[in-house]
C-alpha positions in Angstrom: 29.0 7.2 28.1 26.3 5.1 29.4 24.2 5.6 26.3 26.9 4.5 24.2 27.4 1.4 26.2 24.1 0.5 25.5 24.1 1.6 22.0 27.0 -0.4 21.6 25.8 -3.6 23.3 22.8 -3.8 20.9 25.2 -3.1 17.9 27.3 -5.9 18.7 23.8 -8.3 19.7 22.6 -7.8 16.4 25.6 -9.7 14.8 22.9 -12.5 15.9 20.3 -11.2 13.4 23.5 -11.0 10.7 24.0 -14.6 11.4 20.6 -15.6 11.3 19.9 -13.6 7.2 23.4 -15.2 6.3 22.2 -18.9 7.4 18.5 -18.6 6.0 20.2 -16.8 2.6 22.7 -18.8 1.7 20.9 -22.1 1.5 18.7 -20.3 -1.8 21.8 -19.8 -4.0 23.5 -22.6 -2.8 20.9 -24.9 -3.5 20.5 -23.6 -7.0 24.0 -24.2 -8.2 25.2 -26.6 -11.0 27.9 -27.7 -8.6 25.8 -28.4 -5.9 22.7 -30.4 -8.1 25.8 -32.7 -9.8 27.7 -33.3 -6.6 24.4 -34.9 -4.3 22.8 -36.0 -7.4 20.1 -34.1 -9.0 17.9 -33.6 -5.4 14.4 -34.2 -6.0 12.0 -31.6 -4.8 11.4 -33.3 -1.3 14.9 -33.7 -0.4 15.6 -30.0 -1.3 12.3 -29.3 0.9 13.9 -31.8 3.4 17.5 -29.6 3.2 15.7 -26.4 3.5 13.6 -27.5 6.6 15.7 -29.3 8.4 17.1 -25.3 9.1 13.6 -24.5 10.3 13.1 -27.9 12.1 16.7 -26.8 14.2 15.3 -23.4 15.0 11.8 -25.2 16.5 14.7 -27.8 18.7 16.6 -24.5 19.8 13.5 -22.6 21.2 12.2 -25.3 23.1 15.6 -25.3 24.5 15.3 -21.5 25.6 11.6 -22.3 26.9 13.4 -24.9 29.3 17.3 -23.2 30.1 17.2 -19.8 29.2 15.9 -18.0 31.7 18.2 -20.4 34.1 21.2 -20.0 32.2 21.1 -16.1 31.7 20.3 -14.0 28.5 24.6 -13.9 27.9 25.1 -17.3 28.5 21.6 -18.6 26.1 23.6 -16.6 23.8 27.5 -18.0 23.8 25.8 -21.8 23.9 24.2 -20.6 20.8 27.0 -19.3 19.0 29.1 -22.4 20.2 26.7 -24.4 18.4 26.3 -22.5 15.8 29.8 -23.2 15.0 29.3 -27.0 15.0 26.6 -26.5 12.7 28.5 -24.3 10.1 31.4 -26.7 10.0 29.2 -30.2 9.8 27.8 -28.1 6.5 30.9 -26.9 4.5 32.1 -30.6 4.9 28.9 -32.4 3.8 29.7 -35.4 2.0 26.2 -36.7 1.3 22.9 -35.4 2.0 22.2 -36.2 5.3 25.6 -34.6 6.7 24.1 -31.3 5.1 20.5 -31.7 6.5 22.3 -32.9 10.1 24.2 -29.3 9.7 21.5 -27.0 8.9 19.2 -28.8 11.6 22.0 -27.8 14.4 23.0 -24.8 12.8 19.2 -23.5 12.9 18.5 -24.8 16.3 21.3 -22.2 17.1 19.7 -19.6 15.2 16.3 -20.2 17.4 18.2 -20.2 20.3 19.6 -16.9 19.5 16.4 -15.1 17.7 14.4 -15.8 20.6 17.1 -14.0 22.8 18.7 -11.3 21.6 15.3 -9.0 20.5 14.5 -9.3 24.7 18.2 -8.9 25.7 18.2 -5.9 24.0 14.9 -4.4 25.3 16.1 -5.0 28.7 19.2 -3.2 28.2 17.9 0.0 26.3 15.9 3.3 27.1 11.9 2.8 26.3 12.6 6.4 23.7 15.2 4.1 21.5 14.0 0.6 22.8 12.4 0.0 19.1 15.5 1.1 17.3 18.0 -1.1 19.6 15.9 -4.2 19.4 14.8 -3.6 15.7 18.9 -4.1 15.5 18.1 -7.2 14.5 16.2 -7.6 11.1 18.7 -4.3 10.4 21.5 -6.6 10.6 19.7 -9.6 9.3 19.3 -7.8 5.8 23.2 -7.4 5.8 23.5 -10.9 6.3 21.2 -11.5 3.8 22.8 -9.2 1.6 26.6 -11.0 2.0 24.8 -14.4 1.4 23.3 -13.3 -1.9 26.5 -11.4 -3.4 28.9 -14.3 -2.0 26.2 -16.9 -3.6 26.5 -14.7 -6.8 30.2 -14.6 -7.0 30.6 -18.3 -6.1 28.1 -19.5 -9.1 31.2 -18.6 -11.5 33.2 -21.3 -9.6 33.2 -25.0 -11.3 34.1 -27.1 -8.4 32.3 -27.7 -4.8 34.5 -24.5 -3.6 31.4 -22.8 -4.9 29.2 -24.2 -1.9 31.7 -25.0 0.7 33.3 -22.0 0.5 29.8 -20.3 1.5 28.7 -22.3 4.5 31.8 -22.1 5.9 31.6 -18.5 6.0 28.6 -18.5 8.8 31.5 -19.0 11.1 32.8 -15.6 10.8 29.6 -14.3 12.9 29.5 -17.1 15.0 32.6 -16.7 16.0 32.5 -12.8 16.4 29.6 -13.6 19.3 31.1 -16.4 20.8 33.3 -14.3 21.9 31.9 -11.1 22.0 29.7 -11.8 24.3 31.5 -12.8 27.1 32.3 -8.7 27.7 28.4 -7.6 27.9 27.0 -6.6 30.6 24.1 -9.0 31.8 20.4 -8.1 31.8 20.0 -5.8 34.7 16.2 -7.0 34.8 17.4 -10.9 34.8 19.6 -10.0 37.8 17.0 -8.0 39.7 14.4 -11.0 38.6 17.3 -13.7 40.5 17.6 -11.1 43.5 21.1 -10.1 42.4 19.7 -6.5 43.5 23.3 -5.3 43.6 24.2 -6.3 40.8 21.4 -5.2 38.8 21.8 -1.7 40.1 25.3 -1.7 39.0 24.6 -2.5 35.9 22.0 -0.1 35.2 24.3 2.9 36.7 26.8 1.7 33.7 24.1 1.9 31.1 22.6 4.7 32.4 25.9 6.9 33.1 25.3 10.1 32.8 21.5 10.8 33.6 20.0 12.1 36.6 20.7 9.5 39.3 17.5 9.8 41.0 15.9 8.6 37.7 18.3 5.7 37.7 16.9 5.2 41.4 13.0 5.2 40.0 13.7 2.8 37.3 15.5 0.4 39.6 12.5 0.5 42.6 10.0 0.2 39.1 11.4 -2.8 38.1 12.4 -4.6 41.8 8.2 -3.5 42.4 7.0 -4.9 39.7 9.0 -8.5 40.1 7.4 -8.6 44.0 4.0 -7.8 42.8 3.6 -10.2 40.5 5.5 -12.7 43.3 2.7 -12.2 45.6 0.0 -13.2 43.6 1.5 -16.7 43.4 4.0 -18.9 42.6 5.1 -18.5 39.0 5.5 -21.6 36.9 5.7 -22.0 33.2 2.2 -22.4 33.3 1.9 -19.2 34.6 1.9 -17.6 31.3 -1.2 -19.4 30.0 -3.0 -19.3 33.4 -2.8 -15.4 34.1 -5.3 -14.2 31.6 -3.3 -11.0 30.5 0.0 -12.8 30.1 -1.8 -15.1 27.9 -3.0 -12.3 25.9 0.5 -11.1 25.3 0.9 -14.3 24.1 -1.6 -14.7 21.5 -0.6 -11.6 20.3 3.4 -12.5 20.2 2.4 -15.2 18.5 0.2 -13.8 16.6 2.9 -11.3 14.8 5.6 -13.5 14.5 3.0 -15.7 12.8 2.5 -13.2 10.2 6.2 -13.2 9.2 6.3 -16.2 7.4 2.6 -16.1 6.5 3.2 -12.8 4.7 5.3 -14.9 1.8 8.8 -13.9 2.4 10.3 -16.7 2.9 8.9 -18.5 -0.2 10.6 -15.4 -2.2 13.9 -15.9 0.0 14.4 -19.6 0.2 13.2 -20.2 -3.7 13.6 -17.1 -5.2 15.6 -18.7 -7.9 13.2 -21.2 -8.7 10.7 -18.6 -9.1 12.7 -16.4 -11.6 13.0 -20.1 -13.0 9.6 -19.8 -13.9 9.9 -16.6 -15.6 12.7 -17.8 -17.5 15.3 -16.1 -16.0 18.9 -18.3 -15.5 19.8 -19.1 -12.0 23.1 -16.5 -12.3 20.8 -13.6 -13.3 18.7 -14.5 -11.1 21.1 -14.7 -7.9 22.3 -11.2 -9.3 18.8 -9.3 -9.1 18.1 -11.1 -5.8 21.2 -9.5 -4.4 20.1 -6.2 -5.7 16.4 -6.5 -4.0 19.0 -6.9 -0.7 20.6 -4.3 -1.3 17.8 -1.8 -1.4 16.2 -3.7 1.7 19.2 -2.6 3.6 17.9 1.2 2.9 14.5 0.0 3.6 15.4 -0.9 7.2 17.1 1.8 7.6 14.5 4.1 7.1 12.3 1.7 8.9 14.2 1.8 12.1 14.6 5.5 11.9 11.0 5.7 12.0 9.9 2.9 14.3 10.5 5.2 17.8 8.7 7.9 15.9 5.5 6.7 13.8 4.6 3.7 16.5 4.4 -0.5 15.8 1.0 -0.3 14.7 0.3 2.2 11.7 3.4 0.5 9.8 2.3 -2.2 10.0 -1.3 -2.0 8.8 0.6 0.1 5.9 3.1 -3.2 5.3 0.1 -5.8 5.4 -1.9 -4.0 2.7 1.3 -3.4 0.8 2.2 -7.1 1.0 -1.3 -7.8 -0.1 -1.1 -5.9 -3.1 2.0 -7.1 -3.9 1.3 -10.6 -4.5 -2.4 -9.8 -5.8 -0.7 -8.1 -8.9 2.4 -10.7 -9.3 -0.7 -14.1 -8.9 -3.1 -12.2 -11.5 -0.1 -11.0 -14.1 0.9 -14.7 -14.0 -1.9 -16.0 -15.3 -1.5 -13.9 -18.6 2.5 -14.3 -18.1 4.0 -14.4 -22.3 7.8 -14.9 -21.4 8.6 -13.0 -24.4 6.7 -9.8 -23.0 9.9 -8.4 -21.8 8.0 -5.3 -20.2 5.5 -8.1 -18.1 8.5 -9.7 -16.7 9.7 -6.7 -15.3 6.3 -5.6 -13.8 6.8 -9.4 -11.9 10.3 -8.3 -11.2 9.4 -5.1 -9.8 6.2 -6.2 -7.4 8.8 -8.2 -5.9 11.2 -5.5 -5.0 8.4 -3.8 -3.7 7.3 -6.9 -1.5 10.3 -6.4 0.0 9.7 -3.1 0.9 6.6 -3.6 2.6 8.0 -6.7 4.2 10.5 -4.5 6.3 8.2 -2.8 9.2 6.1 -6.3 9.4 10.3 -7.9 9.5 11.3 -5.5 12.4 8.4 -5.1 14.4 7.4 -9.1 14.7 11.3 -9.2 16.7 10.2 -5.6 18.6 7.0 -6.4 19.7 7.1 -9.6 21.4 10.5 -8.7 23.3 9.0 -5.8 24.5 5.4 -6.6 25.8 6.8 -9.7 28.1 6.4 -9.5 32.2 10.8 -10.3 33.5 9.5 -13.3 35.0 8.2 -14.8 31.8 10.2 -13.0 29.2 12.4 -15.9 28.4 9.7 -18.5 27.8 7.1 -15.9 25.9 9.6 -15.5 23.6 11.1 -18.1 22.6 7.5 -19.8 22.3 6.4 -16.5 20.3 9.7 -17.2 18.0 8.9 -21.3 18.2 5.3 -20.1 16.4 7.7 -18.3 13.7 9.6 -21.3 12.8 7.0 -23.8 13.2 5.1 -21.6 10.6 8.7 -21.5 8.8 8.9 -25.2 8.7 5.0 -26.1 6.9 5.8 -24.0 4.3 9.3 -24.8 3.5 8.9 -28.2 3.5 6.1 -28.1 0.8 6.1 -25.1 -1.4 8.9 -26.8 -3.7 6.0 -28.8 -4.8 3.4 -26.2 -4.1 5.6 -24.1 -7.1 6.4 -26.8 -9.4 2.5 -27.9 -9.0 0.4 -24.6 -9.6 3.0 -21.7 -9.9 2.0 -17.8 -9.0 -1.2 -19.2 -8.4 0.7 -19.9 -4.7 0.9 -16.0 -4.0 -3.0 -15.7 -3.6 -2.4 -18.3 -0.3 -0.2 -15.9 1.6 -2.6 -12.6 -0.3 -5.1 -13.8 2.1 -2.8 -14.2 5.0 -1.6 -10.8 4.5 -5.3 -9.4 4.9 -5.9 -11.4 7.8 -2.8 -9.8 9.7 -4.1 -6.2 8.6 -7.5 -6.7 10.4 -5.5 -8.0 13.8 -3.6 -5.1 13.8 -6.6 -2.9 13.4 -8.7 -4.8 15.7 -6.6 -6.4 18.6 -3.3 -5.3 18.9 -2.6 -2.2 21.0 0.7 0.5 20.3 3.8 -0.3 22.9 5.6 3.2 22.2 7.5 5.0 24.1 6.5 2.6 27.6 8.7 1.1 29.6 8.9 -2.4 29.6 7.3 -2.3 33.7 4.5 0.1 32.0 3.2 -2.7 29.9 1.0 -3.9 32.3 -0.9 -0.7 32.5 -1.3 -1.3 28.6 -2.1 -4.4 28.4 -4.0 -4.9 31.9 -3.3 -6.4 34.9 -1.3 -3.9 36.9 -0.2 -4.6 40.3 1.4 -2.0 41.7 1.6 1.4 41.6 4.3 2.9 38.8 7.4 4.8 40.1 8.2 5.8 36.4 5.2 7.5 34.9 4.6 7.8 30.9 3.6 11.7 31.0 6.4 14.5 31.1 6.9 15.7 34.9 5.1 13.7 36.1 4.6 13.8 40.1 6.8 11.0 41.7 6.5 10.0 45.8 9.3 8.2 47.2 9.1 7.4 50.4 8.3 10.9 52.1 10.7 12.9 49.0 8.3 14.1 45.9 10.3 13.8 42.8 9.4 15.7 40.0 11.0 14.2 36.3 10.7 13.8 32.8 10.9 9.8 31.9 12.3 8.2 29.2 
């Protein structure tokens, strides 16, 4: 029972993660329609950048909100306030009467996506066993390729529309989600780690016997006294202050390497294929409706992609995949930048060479698209969980933001020739995760300071099977999570 509460609970969190592919979909297709172009007036390539950033410049505004309220307010409340905006957003956009109601709606409605991406991936961690934490958290790009998935087919279908139905209709829908969590939400249980970090001891240990129902209680017992142990310890060193995390030398680690990976998202190219995959099929000659069509088929098969990706996260480890996915990424855009140099649009077997590398971009994309949420939720101290990760997910859209707000000209300028930017990137990432980052498997989230140096105290949950335990005068023997 306890197992499926938690199960459950990450389920319903990563309705976020649907909300968040839906919002950052929907704005390709819909920007790409006849109906949309007429109604605002042929958009130049700068206000299109300016309509497509404005999202990212809302999801920078809502993580520096969570750096400075969310661990105050609570990882359920950060999360109703950013549904409840996300709802003001969604409707400010399916009513746009001129350009700058839309950009003033996907501003707010991304600052409540980076509000919510910079919360759920930790809320998660801190509700689930270390064996599935990867799976549970990973939840997220999981459900964010559904949302992506809707968005595309919904885009598709509306482009056969002839009236501003065909737009409207779309943005209104990211109010289905938002509402789902608005409400949702208010029957989790809060982060027994949050509670334990606010000296709601009680609470906390409440909360982890529901979630935990069903194991051996002395376990539940060990991973309370592990987490309450490791909050004191890192108390008594000193007072802790935002500026704690750039002070202590291995949180700041943790942060260059949060960073560091959610960097890499963007940097790998994916959002240059999601935002303007249109306009690049444009370039191949393909119509906007076909198009839309074999962009919702590339979602589709990322759905299975992610699947198989979370099934194997818990099992192969962060690293290896995603060494494999940088390489792959790499290779990807290597073959798509040369071909286009030779590109004949009447070579009919070329185009779908270019066609397929993309399909396989995606594939690579999806360890490198669950892992960057995994990671940095996971390798966080409680005290500065909050604030590392919503400035790890602040890097992410910041990142987001440069490129979305130039490669419309970047594409119209010079073409494929773009892909051999983000080839390099891709190569770069690879050699970090070889050289610097280490794996986070199987740990508990009080067991990352062991990894990543710095340990205070002495672990009451060790990470070897039966493992020798003293409590007090009473020597446990147990197998951990």
């Amino acid at each position: 029972m306890g197992r499926a509460t938690t199960i459950l609970s990450a389920v319903f969190l990563a309705i976020g993660g649907f909300l968040f592919g839906y919002d950052s979909g929907i704005i390709g297709s819909t920007i790409a329609l006849p109906t949309f172009v007429e109604y605002f007036g042929q958009p130049s390539d700068t206000t299109v950048g300016g309509i497509v950033s404005a999202f990212q410049g809302g999801a920078i505004f809502g993580t520096i909100i969570n750096m400075f309220a969310a661990d105050w307010l609570g990882r359920r409340l950060t999360i109703f306030a950013g549904s409840a905006v996300s709802c003001l957003g969604a409707a400010i956009q399916a009513g746009s009467a001129n350009i700058a109601m839309m950009i003033v709606g996907r501003f707010i409605g991304g600052a409540a996506v980076g509000m919510l991406t910079s919360t759920i991936p930790l809320y998660a961690a801190e509700l689930s066993e270390a064996k599935f934490r990867g799976i549970l958290s990973g939840l997220l790009q999981w459900m964010l390729s559904w949302g992506f998935l809707v968005a595309q087919w919904l885009g598709y279908g509306c482009s056969f529309v002839s009236s501003s139905f065909s737009w409207r209709f779309p943005l209104a829908f990211q109010l289905v989600p938002s509402i789902i969590l608005l409400v949702g939400i208010l029957f989790l249980n809060e982060s027994p780690r949050w509670l334990m970090e606010k000296n709601r001891h009680e609470e906390a240990r409440a909360v982890l016997n529901k979630l935990r129902s069903g194991q051996d209680q002395e376990l539940i017992e060990l991973e309370v006294q592990d987490i309450r142990d490791v909050i004191v310890a890192d108390r008594a060193v000193g007072a802790i202050s935002w500026k704690s995390i750039l002070t202590r030398p291995t949180w700041r680690k943790r942060l260059l390497l949060g960073c560091g990976i959610q960097a890499f998202g963007p940097l790998s190219g994916i959002n240059v294929i999601n935002y303007f995959g249109p306009r690049i099929y444009n370039i191949l000659g393909i119509t906007t409706q076909t198009s839309l069509m074999i962009i919702g088929i590339s979602g589709a098969l990322s759905i299975i992609y992610c699947t198989l990706g979370l099934w194997m996260l818990d099992k192969v480890g962060r690293i290896k995949p995603l060494i494999v996915s940088a390489a792959g990424l790499a290779a990807a855009l290597l073959i798509n930048a040369v071909q286009a140099q030779y590109f004949n649009v009447e070579n009919g077997d070329q185009l779908r060479s270019m066609v397929a590398m993309n399909f396989l971009f995606s594939l690579f994309y999806t360890p490198l698209g669950i892992i960057s949420w995994v990671y940095p939720a996971e390798i966080f101290p409680v005290e500065v969980r909050a604030l590392g990760n919503a400035i790890t997910t602040f890097t992410n859209w910041a990142v987001n933001l440069i490129f979305a707000q130039f490669t419309p000209n970047a594409l119209t300028a010079i073409g494929f020739k773009y892909f051999y930017v983000f080839f390099v990137f891709n190569i770069v990432a690879m050699l970090c995760y070889i050289f610097f980052y280490p794996e986070t498997t199987g740990r508990t989230l009080e067991q990352m300071d062991e990894l990543f140096g710095g340990q205070l105290v002495h672990r009451a949950m060790k990470d070897s099977v039966g493992a020798q335990v003293v409590m007090g005068k009473k020597e446990v023997v147990h197998v951990t999570e």
